[in-house]
DRENKE-972045 format. One record per residue: chain; x negated, y, z of N, C-alpha, C in turn. Coordinates in pm, 1 decimal. Layout:
+-----+----------+----------+----------+----------+----------+----------+----------+----------+----------+
| mol |      npx |      npy |      npz |     capx |     capy |     capz |      cpx |      cpy |      cpz |
+-----+----------+----------+----------+----------+----------+----------+----------+----------+----------+
|   A |        X |        Y |        Z |        X |        Y |        Z |        X |        Y |        Z |
...
+-----+----------+----------+----------+----------+----------+----------+----------+----------+----------+
***
This chain:
+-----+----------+----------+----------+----------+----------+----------+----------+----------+----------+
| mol |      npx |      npy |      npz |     capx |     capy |     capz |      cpx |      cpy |      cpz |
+-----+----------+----------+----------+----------+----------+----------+----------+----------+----------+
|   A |    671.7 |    542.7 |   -128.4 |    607.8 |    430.0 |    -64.6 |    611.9 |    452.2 |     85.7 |
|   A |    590.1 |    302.0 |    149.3 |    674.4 |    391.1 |    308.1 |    530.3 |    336.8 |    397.0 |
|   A |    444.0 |    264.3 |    314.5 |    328.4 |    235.9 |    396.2 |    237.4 |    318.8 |    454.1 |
|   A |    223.9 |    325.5 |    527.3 |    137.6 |    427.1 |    597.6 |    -33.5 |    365.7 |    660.5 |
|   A |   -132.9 |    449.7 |    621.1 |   -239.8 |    379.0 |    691.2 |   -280.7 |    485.1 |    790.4 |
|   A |   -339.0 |    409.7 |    838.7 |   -420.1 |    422.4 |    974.6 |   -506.6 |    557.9 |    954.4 |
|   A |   -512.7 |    666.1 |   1044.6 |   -635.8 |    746.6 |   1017.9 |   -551.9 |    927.1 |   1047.5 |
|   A |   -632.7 |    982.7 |   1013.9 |   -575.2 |   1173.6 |   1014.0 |   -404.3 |   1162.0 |    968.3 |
|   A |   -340.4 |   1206.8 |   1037.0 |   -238.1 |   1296.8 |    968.7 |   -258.6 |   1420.4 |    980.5 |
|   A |   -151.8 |   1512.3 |    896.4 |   -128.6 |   1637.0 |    902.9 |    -29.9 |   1681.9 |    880.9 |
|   A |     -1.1 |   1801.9 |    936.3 |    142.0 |   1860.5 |    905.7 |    114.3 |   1935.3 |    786.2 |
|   A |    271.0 |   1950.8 |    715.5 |    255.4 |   2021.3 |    587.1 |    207.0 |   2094.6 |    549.2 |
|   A |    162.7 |   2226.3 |    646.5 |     86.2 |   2313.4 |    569.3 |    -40.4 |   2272.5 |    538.1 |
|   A |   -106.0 |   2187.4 |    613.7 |   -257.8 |   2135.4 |    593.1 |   -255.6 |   2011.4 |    473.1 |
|   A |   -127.3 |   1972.6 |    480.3 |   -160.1 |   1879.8 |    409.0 |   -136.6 |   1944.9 |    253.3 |
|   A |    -60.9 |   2041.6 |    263.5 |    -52.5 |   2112.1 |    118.3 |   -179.4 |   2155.5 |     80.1 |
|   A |   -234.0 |   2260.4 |    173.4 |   -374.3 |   2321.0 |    141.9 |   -426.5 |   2176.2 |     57.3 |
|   A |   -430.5 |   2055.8 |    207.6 |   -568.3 |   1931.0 |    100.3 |   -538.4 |   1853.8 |    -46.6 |
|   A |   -396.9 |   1880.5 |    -64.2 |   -385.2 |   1863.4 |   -179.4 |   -334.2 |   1958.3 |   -289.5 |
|   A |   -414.7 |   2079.9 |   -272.6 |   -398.0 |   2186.5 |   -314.1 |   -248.0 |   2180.8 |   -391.5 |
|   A |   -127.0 |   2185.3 |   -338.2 |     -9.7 |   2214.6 |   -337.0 |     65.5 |   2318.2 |   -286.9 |
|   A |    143.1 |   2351.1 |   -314.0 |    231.0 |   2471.8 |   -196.5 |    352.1 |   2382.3 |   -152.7 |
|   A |    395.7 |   2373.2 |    -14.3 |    447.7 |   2315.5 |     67.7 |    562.1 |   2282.1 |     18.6 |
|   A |    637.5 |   2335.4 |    -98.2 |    762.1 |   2322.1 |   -120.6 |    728.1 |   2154.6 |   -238.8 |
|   A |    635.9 |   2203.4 |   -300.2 |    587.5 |   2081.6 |   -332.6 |    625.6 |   1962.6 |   -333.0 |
|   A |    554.4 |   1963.0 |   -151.6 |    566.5 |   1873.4 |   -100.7 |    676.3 |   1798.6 |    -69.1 |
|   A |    746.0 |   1909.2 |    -40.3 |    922.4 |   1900.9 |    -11.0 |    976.9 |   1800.5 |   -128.3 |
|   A |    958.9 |   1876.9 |   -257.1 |   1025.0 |   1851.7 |   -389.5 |   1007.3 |   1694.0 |   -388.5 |
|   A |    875.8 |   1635.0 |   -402.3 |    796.6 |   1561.0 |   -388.8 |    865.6 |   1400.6 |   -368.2 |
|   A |    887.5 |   1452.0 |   -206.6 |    959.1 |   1402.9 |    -59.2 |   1128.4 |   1354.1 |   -109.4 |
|   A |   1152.0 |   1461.5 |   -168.4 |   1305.0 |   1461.3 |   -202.9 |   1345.4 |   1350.0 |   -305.6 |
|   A |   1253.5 |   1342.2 |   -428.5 |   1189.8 |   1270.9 |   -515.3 |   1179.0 |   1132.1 |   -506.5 |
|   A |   1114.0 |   1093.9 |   -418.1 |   1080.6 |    942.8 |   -348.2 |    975.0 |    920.5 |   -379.9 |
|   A |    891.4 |   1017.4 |   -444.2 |    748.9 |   1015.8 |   -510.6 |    628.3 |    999.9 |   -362.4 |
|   A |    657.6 |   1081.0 |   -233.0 |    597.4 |   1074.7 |   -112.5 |    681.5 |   1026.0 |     10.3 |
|   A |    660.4 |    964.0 |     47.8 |    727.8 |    927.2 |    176.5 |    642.5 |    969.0 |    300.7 |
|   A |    621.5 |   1113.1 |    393.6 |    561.7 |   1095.7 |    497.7 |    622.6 |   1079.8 |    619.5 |
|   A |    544.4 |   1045.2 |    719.2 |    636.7 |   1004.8 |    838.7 |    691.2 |   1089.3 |    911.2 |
|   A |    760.4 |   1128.0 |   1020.9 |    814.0 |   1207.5 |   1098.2 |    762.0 |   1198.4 |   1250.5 |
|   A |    750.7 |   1314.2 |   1288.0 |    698.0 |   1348.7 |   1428.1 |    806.3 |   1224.0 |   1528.6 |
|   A |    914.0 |   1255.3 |   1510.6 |    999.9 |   1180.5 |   1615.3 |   1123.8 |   1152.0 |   1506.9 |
|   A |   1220.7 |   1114.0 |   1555.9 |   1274.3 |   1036.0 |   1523.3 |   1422.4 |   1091.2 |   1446.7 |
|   A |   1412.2 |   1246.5 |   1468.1 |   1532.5 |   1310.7 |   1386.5 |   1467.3 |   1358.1 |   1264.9 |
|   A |   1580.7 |   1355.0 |   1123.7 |   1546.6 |   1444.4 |    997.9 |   1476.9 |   1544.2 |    995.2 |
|   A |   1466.3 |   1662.5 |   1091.0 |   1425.5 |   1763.0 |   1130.3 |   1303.6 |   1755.2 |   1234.2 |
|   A |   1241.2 |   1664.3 |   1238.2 |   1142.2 |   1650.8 |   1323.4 |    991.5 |   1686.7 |   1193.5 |
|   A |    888.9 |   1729.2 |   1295.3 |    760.5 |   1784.6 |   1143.8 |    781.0 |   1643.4 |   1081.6 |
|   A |    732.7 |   1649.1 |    985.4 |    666.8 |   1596.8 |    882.6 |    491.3 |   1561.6 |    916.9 |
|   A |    434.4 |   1470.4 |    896.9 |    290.3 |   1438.2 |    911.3 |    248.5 |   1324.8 |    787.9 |
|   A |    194.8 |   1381.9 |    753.6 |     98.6 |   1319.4 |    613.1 |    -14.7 |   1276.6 |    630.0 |
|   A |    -38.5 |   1160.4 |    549.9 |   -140.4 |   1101.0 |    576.0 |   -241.8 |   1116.4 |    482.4 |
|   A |   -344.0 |   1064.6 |    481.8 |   -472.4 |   1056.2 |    374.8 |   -432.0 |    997.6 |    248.0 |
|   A |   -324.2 |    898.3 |    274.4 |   -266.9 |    822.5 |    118.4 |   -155.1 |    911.7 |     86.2 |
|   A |    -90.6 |   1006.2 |    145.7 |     29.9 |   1078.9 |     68.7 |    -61.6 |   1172.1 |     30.4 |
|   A |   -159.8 |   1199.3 |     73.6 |   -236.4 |   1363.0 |    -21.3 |   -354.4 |   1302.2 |   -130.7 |
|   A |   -342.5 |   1136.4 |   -113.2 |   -435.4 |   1113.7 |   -259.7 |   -309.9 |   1118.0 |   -337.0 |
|   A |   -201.8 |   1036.2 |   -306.5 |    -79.8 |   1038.1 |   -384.5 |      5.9 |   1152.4 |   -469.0 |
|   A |    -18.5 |   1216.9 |   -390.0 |     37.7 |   1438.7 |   -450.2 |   -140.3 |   1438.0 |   -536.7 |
|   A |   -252.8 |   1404.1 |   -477.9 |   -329.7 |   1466.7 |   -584.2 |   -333.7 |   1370.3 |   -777.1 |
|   A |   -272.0 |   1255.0 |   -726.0 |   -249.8 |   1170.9 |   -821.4 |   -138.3 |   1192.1 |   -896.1 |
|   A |    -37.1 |   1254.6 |   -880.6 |    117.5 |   1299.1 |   -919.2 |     48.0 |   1427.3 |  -1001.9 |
|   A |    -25.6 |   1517.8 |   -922.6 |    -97.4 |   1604.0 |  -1041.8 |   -208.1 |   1586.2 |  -1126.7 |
|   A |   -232.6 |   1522.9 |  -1087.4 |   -331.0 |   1499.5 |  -1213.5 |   -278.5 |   1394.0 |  -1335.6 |
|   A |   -152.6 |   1321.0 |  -1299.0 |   -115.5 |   1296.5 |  -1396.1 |    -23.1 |   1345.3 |  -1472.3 |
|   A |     10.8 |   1479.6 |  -1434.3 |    109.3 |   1621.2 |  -1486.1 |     32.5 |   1681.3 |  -1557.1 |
|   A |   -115.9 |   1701.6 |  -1489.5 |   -214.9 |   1870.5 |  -1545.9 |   -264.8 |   1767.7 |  -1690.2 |
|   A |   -341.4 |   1663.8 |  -1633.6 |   -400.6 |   1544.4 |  -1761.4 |   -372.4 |   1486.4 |  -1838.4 |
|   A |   -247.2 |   1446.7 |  -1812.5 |   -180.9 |   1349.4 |  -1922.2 |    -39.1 |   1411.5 |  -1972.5 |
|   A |    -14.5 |   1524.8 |  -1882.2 |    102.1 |   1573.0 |  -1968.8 |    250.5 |   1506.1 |  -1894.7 |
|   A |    226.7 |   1393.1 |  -1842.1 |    346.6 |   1316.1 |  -1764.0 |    419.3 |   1417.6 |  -1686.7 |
|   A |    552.1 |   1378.1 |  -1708.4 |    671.8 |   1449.3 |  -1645.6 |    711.1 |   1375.9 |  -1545.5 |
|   A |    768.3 |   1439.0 |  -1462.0 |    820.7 |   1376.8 |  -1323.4 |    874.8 |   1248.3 |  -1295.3 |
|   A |    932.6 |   1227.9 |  -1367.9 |   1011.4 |   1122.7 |  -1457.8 |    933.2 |   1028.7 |  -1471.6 |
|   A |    832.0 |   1042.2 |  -1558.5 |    721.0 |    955.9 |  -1628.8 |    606.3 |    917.1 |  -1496.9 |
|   A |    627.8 |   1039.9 |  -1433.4 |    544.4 |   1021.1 |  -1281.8 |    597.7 |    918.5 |  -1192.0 |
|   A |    696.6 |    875.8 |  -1154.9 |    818.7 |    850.2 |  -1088.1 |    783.3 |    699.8 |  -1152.8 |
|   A |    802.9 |    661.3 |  -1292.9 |    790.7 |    549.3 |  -1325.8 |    632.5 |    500.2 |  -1343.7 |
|   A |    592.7 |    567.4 |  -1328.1 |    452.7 |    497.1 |  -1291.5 |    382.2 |    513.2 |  -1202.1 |
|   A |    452.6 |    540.4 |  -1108.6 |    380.4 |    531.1 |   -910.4 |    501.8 |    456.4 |   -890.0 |
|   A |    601.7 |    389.8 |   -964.5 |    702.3 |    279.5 |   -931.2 |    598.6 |    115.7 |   -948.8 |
|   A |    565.9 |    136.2 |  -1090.1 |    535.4 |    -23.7 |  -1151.9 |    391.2 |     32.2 |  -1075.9 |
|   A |    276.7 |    119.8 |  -1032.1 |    163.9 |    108.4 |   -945.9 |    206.9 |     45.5 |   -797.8 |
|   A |    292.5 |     72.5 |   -760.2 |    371.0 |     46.5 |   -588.7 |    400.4 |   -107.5 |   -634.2 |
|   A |    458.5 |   -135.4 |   -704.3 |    512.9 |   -326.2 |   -735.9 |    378.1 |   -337.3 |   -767.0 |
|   A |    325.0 |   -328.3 |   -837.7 |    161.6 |   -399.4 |   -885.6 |    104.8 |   -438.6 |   -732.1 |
|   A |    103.5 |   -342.4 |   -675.6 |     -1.3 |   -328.2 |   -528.6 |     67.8 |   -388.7 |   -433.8 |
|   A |    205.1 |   -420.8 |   -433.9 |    307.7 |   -540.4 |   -370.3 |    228.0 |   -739.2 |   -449.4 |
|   A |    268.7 |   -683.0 |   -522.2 |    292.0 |   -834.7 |   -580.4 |    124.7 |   -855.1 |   -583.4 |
|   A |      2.8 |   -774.4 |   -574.4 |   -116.7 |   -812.0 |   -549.5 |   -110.0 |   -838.7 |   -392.7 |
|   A |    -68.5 |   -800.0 |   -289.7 |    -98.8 |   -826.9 |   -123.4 |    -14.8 |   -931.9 |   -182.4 |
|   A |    131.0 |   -976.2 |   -231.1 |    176.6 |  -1121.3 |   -210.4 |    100.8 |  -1200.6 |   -255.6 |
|   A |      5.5 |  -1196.9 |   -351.9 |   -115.4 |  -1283.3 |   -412.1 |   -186.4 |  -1312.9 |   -330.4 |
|   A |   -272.9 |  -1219.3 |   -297.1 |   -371.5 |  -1239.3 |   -186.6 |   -318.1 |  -1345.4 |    -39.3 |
|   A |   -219.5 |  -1314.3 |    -29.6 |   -135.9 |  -1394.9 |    113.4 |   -158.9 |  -1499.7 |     51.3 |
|   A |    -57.4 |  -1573.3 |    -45.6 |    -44.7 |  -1642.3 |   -108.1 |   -198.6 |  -1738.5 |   -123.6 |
|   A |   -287.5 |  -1643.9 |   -161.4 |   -398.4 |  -1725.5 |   -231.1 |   -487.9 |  -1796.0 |    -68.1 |
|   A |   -437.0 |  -1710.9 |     47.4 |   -529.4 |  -1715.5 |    221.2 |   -440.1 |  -1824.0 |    232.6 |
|   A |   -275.0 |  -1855.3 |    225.7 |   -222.6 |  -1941.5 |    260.1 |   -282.6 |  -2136.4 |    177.1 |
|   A |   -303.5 |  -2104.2 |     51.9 |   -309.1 |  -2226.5 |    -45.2 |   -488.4 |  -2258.4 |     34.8 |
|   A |   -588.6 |  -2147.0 |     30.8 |   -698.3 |  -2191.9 |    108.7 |   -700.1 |  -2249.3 |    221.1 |
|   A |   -629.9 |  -2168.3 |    337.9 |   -624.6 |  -2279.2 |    473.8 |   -518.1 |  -2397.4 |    446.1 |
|   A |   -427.9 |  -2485.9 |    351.3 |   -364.3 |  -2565.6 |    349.2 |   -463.0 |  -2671.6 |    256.1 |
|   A |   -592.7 |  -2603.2 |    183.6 |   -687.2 |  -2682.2 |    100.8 |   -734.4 |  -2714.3 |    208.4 |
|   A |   -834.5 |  -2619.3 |    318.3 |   -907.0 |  -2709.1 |    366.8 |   -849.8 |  -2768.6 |    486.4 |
|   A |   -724.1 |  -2782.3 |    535.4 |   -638.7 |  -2842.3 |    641.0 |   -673.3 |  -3001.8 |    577.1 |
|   A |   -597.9 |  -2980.3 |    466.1 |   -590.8 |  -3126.9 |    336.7 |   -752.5 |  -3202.1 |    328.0 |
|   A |   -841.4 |  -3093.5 |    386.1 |   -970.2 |  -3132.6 |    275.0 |  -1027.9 |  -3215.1 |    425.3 |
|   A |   -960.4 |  -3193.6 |    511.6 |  -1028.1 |  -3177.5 |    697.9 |   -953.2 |  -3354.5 |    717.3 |
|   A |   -844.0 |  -3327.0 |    682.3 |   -739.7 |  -3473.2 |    650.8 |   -841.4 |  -3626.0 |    572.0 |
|   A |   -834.0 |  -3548.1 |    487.9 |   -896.4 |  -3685.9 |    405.7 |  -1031.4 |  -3718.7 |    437.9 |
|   A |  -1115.6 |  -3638.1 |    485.6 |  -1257.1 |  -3648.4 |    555.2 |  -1245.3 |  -3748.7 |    656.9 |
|   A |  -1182.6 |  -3704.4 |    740.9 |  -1150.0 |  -3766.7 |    863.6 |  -1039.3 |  -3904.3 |    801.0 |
|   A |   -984.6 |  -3934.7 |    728.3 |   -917.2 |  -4111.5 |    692.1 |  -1102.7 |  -4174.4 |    582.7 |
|   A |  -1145.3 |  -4114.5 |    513.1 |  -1270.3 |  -4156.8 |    462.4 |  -1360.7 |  -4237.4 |    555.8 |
|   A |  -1370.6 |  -4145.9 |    707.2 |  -1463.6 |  -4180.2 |    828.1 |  -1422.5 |  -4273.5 |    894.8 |
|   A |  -1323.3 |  -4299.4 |    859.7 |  -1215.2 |  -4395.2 |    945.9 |  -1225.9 |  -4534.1 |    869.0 |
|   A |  -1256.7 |  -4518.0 |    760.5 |  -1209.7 |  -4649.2 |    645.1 |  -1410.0 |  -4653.0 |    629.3 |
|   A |  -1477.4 |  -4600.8 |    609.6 |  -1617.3 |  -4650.4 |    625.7 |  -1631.1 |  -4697.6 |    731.5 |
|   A |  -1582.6 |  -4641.6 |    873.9 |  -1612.5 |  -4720.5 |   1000.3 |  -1571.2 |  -4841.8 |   1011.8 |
|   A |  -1441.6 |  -4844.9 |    930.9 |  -1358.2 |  -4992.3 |    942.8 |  -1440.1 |  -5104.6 |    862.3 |
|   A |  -1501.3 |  -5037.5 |    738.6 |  -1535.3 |  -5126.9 |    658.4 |  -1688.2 |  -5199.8 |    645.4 |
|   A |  -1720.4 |  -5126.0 |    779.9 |  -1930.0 |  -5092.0 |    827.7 |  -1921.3 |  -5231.4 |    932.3 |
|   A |  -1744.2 |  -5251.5 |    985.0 |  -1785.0 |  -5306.7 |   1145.9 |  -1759.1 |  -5506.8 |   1080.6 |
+-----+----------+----------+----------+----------+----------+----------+----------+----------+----------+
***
């Protein structure tokens, strides 16, 4: 996932410690497409910095290894269809802010021809 929020990063070793991982992990992880963290600057080789959602994400990748037994694989496909779920919910939500301000644009419309046609029909 390539979204990144707002807040602490960390470089790998800290971010391994917070998600009690060992750094290669993280690497593996990374390699995977399971974590996407961002980069210091702008080459391959620049640190690595992790955020608060890639170390719930590694603690969520294990716990659905240690708990449920899921294989990487099985991990992989279900932080896939969780990532589309959490897409196609923000396109909802847009979606649902867009149909509200075009209701009450519509609702602002017909108010105002109503006021217009009582005034016409008062005089």
């Amino acid at each position: 996932m390539t979204e990144k929020s707002d807040g602490a990063w960390y470089v790998i070793s800290v971010a391994a410690e917070r998600a009690e991982v060992h750094e290669q992990t993280l690497r593996h992880y990374e390699r995977l497409g399971l974590i996407s963290p961002a980069r210091k600057g702008s080459s391959p080789h620049s640190p690595r910095l992790y955020s608060e959602r890639d170390i719930e994400r590694v603690m969520q990748i294990r716990r659905l290894m240690r708990d449920l037994g899921v294989n990487l694989a099985g991990v992989e496909a279900i932080l896939h269809m969780k990532d589309r779920m959490e897409e196609m919910q923000e396109q909802l939500q847009t979606e649902i802010l867009l149909l509200r301000e075009q209701h009450a644009t519509e609702t602002r419309r017909l108010k105002d021809i109503i006021e217009r046609l009582q005034r016409g029909s008062s005089s």
